[in-house]
N, C-alpha and C positions, 0 to 999 in steps of 0.2 A: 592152208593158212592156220597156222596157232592160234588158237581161243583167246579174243582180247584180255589185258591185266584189266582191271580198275584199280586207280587209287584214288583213297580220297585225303583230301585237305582240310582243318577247319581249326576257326577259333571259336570265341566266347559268343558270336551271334551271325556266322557265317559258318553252312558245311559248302564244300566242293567236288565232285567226282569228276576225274576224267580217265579217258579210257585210251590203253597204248593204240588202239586203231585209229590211226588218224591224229591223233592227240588232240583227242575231241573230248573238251568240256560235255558232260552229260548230265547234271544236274548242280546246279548252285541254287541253293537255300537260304533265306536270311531269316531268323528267327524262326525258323521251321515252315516256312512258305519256300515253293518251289516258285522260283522267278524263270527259269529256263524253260524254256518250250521242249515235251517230250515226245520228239520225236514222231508225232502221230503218224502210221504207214498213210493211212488214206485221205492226208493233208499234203505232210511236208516229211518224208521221213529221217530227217536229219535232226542237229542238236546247235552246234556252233563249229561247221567246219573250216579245217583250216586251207586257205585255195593258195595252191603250191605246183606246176611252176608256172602256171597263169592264173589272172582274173577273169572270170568272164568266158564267152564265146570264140572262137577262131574260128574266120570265115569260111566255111567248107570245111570245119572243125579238122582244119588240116596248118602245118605252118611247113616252109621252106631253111635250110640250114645249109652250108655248106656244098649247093646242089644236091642236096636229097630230100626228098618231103616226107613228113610225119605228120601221124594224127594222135589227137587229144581231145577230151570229150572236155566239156565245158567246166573250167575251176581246176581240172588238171587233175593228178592222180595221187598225191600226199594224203588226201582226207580218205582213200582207203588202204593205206599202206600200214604194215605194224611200224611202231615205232620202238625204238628199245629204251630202256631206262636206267638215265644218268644219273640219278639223286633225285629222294625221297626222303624229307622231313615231313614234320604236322603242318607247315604253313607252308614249305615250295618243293617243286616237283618240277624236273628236265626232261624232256624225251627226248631224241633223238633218229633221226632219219636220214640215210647214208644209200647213194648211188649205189644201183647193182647192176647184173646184167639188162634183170628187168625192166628199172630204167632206163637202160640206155638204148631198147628199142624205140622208146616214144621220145626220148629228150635224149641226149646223145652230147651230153656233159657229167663232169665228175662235181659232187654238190656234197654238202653236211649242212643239213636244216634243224637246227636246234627250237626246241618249244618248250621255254619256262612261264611256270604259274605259280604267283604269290599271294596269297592271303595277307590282308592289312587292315583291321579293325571292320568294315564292310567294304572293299574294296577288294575285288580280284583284279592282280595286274598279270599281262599278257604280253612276255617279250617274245619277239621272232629274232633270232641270228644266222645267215644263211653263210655258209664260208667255201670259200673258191679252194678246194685242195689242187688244184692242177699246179703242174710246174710249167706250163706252157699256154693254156686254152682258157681263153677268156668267156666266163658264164652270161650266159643270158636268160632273164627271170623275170616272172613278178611273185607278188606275196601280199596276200590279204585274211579277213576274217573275215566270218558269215555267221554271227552268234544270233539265236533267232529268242528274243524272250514274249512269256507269254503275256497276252491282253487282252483282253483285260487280265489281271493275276487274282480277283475277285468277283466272277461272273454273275455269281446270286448275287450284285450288288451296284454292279456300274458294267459298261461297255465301253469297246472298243472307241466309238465317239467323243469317252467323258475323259479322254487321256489328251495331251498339248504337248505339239513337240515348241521345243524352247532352244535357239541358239546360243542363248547366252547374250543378244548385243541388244540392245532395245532400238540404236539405231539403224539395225538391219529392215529397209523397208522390201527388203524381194529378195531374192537370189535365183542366179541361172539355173538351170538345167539341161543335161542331155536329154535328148530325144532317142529312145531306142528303137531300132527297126530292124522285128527278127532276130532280137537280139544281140545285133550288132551296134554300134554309136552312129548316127545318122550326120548329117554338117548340119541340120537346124538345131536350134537352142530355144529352149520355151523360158519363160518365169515364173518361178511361183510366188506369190504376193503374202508378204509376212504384212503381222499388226506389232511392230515394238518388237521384233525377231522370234514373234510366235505365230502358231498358225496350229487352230484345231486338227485333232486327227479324225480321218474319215476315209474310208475305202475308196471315195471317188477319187481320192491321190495317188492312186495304186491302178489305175482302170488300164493303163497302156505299159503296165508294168513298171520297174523301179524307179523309185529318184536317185539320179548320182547328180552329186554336187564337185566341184572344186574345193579342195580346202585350202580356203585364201582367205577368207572372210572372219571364218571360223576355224577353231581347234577341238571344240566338242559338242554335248548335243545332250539333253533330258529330254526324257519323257515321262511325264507325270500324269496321276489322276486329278480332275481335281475336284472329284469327289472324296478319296481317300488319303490322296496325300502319297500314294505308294506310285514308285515306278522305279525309273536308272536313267544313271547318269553315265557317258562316258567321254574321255578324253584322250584324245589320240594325233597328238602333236609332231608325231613323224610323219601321217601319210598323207598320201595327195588327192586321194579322192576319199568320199563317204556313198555309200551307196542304204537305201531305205527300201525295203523290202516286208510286201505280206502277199501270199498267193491267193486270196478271193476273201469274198464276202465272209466275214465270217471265221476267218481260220483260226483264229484265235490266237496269232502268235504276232511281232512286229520285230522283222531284223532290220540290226544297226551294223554296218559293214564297212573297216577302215581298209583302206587299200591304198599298196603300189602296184599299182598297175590295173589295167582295164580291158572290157572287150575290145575287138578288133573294132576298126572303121570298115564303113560300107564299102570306103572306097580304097582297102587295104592290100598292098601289094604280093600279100603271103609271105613276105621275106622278113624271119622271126627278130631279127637287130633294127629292121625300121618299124617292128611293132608301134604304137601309140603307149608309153609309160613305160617301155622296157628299162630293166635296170642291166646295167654291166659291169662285171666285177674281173677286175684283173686278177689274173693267178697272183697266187697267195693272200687275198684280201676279202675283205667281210661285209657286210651290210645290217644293219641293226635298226629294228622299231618297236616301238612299245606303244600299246592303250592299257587304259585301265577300264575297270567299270565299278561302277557302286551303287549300291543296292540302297532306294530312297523305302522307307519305312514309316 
């Protein structure tokens, strides 16, 4: 494999780097504060990847197709793939990710997954477009994001505890949740109990692993200090689940994860077209979603 590009993006109070592996954001900046989590090997060694052509776990990390079974490790194989590069200005950047043979041992479809990033005053927005080139073979997929940012972003000063996530509804008195077991989606459903559609952050939310929500309720999510006033906000009005994420005590980072598509169910048939969220795209047709995020200061 060819030695990742970086390129970077910025305006007046935002830089951005992302790198053609993966077409993984690796460091976003506001005012010259690193908000992105870097990567630490002996945490989390990732940035914001992109999970491509599922979300999540497959049951026996194996799926069924056509009568033949293939395997896929967890989030699928996009976030280590090189990606080539469409266009490059100072504020947007395209990459691109095209079926090959290699593909088509583990997914055994023809796909073009397009990843554009725009700079917009303190906003990076974040389009996926995935497009079916087949003249015949109807794709089967999902598509999400795993952007992990740090937190606290001022450690000499506040903690992870002094941060609140915020819905956005003040009528939100709870929301569902999945239960995950072993990583797969469980049939029970837990709730987590909001005040005014907020709810302190603290690790014991994180104890059985992530929160995925429905997005029905909601369309986005902050999370603030509110000792300093600094955090992110983001808005992500195409996808159907949100997933919330930090791996222990301590790690210093909290991901915000929009997604189509999800782990498998416990009780899931392996058969990749009755997955839970799968998307299906007729030959010659596209699929498109977009977040944004912005950088609170």
């Amino acid at each position: 494999m060819s030695e990742a590009a970086v390129y970077t993006l910025k305006n007046e109070s935002v830089e951005a780097s992302i790198s053609s592996l993966g077409a993984e954001c690796i460091s976003l900046k506001y005012r010259g504060l690193e908000y992105l989590w870097q990567a630490d090997p002996a945490v989390w060694g990732r940035h914001a990847p992109v999970l491509f052509p599922i979300v999540g776990r497959l049951k026996n990390d194996s799926y069924q197709h056509a009568g033949q079974t293939y395997s896929l490790n967890q989030h699928g194989f996009a976030r280590d793939c090189s990606f080539q590069l469409l266009e490059h200005s100072e504020q947007h950047l395209s990459l691109v990710l095209n079926a090959d043979r290699e593909s088509l041992k583990r997914f055994p479809f023809d796909f073009e997954l397009i990843v554009r990033y725009t700079l917009s005053d303190s906003r990076l927005q974040v389009d996926y477009r995935v497009n079916n080139p087949s003249a015949g073979q109807e794709l089967f997929f999902s598509i999400g994001a795993h952007p992990g940012f740090r937190c606290p972003l001022l450690p000499d000063r506040e903690r992870f505890e002094d941060y609140e996530l915020d819905f956005g509804k003040q009528s939100l008195s709870s929301l569902p949740i999945y239960a995950l077991e072993n990583g797969l989606i469980g049939r029970k459903r837990k709730k987590l109990d909001l005040k005014q559609g907020k709810l302190p952050m603290g690790y014991d939310l994180f104890r059985h692993d992530a929160l995925i929500f429905d997005v029905q309720s909601f369309t986005g999510l902050r999370i603030r200090s509110k000792k300093t006033g600094k955090g992110y906000a983001m808005q992500f009005p195409d996808f159907r689940w949100l997933g919330l994420w930090t791996k222990e005590d301590n790690a210093g980072f909290v991901c915000i994860e929009p997604w189509n598509g999800i782990a498998d169910t416990t009780d899931h048939d392996g058969e990749l077209k009755s997955k839970l969220g799968i998307i299906r795209l007729s030959p010659g047709s596209f699929h498109a979603a977009t977040y944004q995020v912005e950088l609170l200061g």
